[in-house]
C-alpha positions in Angstrom: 16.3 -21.9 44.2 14.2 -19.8 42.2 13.0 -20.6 39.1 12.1 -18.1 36.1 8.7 -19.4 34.5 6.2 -20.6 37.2 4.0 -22.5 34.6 7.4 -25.0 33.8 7.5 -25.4 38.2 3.9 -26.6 38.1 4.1 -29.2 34.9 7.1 -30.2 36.8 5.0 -30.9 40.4 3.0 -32.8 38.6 5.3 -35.2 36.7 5.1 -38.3 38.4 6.8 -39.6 41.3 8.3 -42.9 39.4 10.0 -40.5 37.6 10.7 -38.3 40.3 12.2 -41.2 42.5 13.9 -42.7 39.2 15.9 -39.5 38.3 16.8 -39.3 42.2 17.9 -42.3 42.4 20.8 -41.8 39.1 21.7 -38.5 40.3 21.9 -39.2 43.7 24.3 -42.2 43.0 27.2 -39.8 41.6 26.1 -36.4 43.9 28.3 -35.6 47.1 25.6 -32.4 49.0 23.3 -33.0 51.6 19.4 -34.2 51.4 18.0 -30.8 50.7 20.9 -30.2 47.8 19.9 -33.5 46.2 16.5 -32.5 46.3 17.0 -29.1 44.4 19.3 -30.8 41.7 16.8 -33.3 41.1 14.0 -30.4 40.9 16.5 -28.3 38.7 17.3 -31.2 36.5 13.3 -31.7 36.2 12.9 -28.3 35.1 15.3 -28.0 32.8 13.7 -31.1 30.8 10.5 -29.9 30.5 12.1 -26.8 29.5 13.4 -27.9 26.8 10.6 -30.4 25.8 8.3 -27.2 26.3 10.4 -25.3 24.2 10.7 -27.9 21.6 6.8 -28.4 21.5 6.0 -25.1 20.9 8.5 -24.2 18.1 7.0 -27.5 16.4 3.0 -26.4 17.2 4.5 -22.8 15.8 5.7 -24.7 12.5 3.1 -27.4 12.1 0.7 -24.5 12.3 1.9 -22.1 9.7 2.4 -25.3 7.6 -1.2 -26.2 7.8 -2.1 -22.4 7.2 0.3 -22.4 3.8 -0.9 -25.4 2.5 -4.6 -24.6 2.9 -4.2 -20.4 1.9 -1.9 -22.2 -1.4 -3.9 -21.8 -4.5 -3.5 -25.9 -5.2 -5.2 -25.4 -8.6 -3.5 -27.3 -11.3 -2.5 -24.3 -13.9 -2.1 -25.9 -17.5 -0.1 -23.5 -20.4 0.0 -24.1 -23.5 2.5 -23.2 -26.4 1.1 -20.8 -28.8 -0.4 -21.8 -32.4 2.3 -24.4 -34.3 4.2 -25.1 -30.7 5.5 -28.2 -29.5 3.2 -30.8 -27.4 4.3 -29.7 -24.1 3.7 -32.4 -21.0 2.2 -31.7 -17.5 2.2 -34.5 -14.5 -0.5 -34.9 -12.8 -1.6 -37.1 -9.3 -4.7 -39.2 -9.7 -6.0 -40.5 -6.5 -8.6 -42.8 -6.7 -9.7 -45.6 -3.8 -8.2 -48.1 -5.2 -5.4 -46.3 -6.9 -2.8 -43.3 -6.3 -0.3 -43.0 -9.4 1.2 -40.0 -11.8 -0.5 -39.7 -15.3 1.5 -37.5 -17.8 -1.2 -35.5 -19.9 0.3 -34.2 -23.2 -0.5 -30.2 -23.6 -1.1 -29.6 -27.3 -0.6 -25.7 -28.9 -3.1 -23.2 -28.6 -5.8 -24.2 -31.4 -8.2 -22.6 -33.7 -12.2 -21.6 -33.5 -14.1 -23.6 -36.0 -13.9 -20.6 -38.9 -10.3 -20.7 -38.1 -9.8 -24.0 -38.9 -11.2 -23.6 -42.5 -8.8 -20.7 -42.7 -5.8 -23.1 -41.5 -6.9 -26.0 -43.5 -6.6 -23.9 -46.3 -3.0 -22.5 -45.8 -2.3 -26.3 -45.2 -3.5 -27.7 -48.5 -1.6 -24.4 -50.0 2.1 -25.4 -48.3 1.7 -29.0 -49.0 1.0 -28.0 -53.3 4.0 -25.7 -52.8 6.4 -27.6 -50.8 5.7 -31.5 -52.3 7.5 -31.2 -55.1 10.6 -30.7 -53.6 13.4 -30.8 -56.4 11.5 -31.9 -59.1 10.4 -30.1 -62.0 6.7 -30.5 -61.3 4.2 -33.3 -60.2 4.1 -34.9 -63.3 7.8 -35.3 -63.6 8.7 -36.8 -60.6 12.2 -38.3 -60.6 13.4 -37.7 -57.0 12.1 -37.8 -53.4 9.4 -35.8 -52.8 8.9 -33.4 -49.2 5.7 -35.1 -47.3 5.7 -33.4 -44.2 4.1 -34.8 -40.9 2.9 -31.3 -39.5 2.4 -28.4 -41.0 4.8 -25.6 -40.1 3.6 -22.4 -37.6 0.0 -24.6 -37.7 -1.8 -27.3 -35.2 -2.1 -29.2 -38.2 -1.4 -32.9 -38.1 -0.3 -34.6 -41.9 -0.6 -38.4 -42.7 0.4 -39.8 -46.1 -0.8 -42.8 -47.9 0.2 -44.3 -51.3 -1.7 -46.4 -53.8 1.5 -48.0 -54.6 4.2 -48.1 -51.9 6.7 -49.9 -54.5 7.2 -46.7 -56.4 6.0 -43.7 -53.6 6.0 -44.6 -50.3 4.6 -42.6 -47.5 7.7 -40.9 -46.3 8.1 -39.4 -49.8 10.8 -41.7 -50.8 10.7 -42.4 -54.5 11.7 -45.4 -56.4 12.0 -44.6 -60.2 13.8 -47.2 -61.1 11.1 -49.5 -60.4 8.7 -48.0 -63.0 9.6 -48.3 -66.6 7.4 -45.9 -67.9 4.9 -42.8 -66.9 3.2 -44.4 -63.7 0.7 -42.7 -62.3 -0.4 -43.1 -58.7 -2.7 -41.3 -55.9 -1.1 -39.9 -53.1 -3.9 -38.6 -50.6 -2.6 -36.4 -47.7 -5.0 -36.4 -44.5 -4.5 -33.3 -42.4 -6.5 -33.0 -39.1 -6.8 -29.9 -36.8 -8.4 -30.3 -33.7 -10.8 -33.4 -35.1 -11.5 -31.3 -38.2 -10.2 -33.5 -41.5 -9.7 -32.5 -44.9 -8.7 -34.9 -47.5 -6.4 -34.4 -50.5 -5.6 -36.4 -53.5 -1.8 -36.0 -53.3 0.9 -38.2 -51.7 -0.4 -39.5 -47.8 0.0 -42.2 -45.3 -3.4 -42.9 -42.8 -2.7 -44.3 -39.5 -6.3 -45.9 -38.6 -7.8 -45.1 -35.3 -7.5 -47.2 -32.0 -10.6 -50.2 -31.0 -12.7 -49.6 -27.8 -12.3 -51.4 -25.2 -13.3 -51.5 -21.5 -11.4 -49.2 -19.4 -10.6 -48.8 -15.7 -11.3 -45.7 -13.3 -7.9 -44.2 -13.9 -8.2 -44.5 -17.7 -11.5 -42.5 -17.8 -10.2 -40.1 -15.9 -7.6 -39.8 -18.4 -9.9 -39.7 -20.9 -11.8 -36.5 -19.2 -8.4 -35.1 -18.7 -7.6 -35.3 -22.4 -11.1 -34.0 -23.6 -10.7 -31.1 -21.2 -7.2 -30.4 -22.9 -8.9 -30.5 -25.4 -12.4 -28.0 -25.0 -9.9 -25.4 -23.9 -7.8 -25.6 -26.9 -8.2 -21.7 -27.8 -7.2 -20.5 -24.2 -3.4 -20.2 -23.4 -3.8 -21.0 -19.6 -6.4 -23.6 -17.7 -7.1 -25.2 -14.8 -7.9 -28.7 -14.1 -10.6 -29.4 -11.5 -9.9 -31.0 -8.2 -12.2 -33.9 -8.5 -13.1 -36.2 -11.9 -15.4 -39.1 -11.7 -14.1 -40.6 -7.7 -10.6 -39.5 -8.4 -9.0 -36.4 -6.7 -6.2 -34.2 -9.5 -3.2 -33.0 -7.2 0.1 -32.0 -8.4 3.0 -34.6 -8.8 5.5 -32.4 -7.3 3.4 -30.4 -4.8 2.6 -32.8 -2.2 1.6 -31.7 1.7 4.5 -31.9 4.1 2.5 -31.9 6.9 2.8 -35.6 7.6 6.7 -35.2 7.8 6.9 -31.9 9.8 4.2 -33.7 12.2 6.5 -37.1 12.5 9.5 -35.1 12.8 8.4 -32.9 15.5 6.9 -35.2 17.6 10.4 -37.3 16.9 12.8 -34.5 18.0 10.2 -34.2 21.0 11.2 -37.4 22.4 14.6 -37.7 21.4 15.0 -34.5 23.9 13.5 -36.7 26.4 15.0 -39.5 26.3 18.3 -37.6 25.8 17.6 -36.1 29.1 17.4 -39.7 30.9 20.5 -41.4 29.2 22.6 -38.1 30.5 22.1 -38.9 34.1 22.6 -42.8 33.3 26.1 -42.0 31.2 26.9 -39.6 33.7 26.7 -43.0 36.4 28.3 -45.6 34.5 31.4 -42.6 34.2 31.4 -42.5 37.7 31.4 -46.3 38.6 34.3 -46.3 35.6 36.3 -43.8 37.2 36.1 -44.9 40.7 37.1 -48.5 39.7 39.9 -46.8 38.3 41.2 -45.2 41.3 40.5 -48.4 43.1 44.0 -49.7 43.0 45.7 -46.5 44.2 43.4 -45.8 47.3 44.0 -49.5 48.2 47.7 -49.0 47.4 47.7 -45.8 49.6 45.5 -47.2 52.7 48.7 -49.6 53.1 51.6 -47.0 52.6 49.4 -44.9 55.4 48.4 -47.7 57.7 51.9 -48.9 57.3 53.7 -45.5 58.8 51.1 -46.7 61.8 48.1 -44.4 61.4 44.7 -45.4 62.0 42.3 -46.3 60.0 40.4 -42.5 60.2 43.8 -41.1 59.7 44.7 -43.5 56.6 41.6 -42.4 54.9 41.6 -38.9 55.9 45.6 -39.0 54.6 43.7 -40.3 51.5 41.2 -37.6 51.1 44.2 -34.8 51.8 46.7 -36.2 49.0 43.5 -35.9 46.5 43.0 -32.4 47.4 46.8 -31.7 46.9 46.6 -33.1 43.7 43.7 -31.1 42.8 45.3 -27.7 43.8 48.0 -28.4 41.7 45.4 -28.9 38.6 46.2 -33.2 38.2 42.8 -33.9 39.1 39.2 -32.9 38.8 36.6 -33.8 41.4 36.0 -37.4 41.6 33.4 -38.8 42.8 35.0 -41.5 44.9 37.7 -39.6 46.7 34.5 -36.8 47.7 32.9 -39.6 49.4 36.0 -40.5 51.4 36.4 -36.9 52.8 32.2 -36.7 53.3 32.6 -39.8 55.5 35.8 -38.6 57.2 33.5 -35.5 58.1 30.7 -37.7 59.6 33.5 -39.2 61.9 34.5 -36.0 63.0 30.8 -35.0 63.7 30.3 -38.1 65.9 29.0 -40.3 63.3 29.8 -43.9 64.4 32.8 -45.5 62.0 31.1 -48.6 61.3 27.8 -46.4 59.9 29.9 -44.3 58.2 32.0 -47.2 56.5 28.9 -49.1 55.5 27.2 -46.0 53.9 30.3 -45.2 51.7 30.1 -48.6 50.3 27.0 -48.9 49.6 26.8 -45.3 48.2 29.2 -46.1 45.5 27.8 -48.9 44.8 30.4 -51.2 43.5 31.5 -54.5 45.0 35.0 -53.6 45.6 34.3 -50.9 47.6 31.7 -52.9 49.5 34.5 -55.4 50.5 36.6 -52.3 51.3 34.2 -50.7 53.9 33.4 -54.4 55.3 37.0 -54.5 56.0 37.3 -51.5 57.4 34.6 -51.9 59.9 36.2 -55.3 61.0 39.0 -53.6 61.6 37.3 -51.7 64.6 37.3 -55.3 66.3 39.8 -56.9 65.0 42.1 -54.0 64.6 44.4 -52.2 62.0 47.2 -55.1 61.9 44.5 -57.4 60.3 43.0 -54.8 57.9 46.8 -54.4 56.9 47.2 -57.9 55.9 43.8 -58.0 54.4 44.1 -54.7 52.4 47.4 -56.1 50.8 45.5 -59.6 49.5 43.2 -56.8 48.1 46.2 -54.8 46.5 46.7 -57.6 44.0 43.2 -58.3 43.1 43.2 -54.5 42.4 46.0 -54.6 40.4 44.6 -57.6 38.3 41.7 -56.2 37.6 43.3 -52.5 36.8 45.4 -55.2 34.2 42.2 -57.1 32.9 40.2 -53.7 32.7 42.8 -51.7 30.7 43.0 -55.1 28.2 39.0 -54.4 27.4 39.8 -51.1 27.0 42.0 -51.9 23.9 40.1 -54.8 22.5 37.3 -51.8 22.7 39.0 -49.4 20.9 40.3 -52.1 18.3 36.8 -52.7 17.7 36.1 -49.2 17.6 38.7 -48.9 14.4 37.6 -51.5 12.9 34.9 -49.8 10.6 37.2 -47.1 9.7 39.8 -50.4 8.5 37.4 -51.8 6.5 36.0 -48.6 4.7 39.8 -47.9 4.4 39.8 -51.5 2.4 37.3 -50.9 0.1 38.6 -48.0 -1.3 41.9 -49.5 -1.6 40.7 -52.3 -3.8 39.0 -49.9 -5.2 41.9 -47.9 -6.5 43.8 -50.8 -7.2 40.4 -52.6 -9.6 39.7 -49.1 -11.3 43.0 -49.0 -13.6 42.3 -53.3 -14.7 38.5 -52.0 -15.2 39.2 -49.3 -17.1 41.5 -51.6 -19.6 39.2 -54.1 -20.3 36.2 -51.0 -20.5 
């Protein structure tokens, strides 16, 4: 046989010859050809392996390679955007992957902000909407009678409000006004602190201060949180930024941009072996079929032996009667090839080419290899000496061992398949208790 790439026939000369012998050895167990045939399937089964493992390697070097291209030709950059002037405080995840350390830090992304004149500018517009709009529904300042407007932030501006009162019992710092706790005119300082960008301006109306947070000493991780939030910050003015890949001994990659090159490298070598090992358990299923079928058909060849040996045929012609009812039954589509029944007419050949009986008996038991078969060709090369009548008498003790295994191997059969269903029950189970819990769950729900 010929085969089409060369380079497969060499890798597959110089696999080695454990292997070689090993794959022989299953195929040959089930095969029915000649020395040189054997040979040739076992060569053709080799190739066809490392075919397949060939082509399986190279379609996962082709992917791990274009993988490893993409990731390192990816800009892997960390872009940060910002909202414009008076957004919202967006968020961006980030990776921070120190040696010690490997966790997702959430850095807040504040609206694009001001140059220093600007902030001037803004302050101003700030302390003018906060005169306007903190009266609310009262006549003016000094008539206050109901809730004032104090807002936190100042509208279409990176402006950040905090209220404090001097007395809380009558103003507090949400605005909230208590008049009936004053029982005359009661005047009070309300100072508004607005802050832009560390910029602060101070006025003497209604405001609530939050005080700052104390030092203290800070891990790896949190300093490089701290860069990342100073660098949020120096680039305050600039809608779009990006992060470096190293601060301090940490490395900044993106949360959900990881490499998949670890995976496509464990799954390709994975699929690899599967594929060869997939190859090996073929040929081993394929033998434990065979033995299966051939104890199968045990009972009838014994069973039709006696009904031929009993019409007063020999031996030769019982077996070669045998081989001739399994070829009818195979022209008329009832039977495939079986393994068991080939063997029968390959050794009926070897008598009719001068092979001695008692060679051509032993080698048919111990080629299919089970012990029923064994004790068949023992008793059939006894019967050269001791003749057909005793094989007769022997061959019908045999009938009902046959038959009592045929019995005992169909009952594992169904306590097999019982076991087989049994998952498929108890799934089945659960989602009838299911159905029957939901409707009391849902009343007491």
């Amino acid at each position: 046989m010929k085969f089409k790439f060369q380079w497969i026939n060499k890798i597959v000369e110089k696999l080695p010859e454990e292997l070689k012998e090993k794959r022989k050895a299953e195929i040959g167990s089930c095969f029915i050809g000649t020395k040189k045939q054997l040979d040739e399937k076992v060569r053709k089964s080799l190739y066809e392996q490392v075919k397949i493992i060939s082509v399986a390697t190279i379609i996962f070097l082709i992917v791990l390679f274009l993988t490893i291209i993409f990731y390192f030709s990816q800009d892997r950059r960390i872009l940060i955007t910002r909202d414009e002037t008076g957004g919202e405080v967006t968020e961006q995840q980030i990776r921070i992957k120190t040696k010690s350390d490997d966790d997702i830090y959430t850095l807040e992304i504040h609206p694009k902000g001001y140059t220093k004149a600007q902030i001037t500018q803004a302050f101003d517009r700030g302390e003018a909407y906060l005169r306007k709009h903190l009266v609310a529904k009262n006549k003016s300042l000094n008539e206050v009678e109901r809730n004032l407007e104090m807002p936190v932030k100042i509208p279409g501006e990176n402006i950040a409000v905090q209220w404090q009162s001097d007395d809380p019992t009558v103003i507090d710092e949400e605005g909230n006004v208590f008049s009936k706790n004053v029982k005359k005119d009661y005047l009070l300082n309300l100072d508004a602190r607005m802050e832009c960008q560390g910029e602060v301006r101070i006025l003497k109306i209604p405001v609530c201060v939050v005080p700052g947070n104390s030092g203290k000493k800070v891990s790896e991780k949190q300093k490089i949180i701290a860069d990342l939030k100073k660098l949020e910050e120096k680039h305050i003015t600039k809608e779009q930024f990006y992060l470096p890949d190293v601060i301090r001994q940490g490395r900044l990659l993106p949360a959900e941009n990881e490499s998949q090159i670890p995976a496509i490298l464990f799954l390709g070598i994975a699929v690899i072996i599967f594929f060869w090992y997939h190859e090996n358990e073929k040929y081993k299923e394929q033998r434990i079929q065979t033995l299966e079928q051939s104890m199968v058909e045990y009972p009838q060849i014994i069973e039709h032996l006696i009904l031929f040996l009993g019409t007063g045929m020999s031996v030769v012609a019982a077996l070669e009667a045998v081989a001739t009812e399994y070829e009818k039954e195979q022209r008329r589509g009832n039977k495939k090839e079986i393994f068991v029944y080939e063997q029968i007419k390959k050794t009926c050949r070897q008598i009719s080419f001068g092979v001695p009986q008692t060679k051509a008996f032993g080698e048919m038991g111990k080629k299919i290899g089970l012990s029923s078969y064994q004790k068949l060709s023992v008793l059939l090369v006894q019967s050269i000496t001791r003749g057909s009548t005793d094989l007769f008498l022997r061959l019908k003790e045999e009938e009902e061992g046959a038959f009592f295994e045929k019995k005992e191997q169909a009952k594992r059969k169904g306590e097999q398949a019982s076991t087989k269903l049994l998952a498929p029950m108890m799934v089945m189970l659960v989602v009838i208790l299911v159905l029957l819990m939901f409707p009391a769950l849902s009343t007491f729900s």
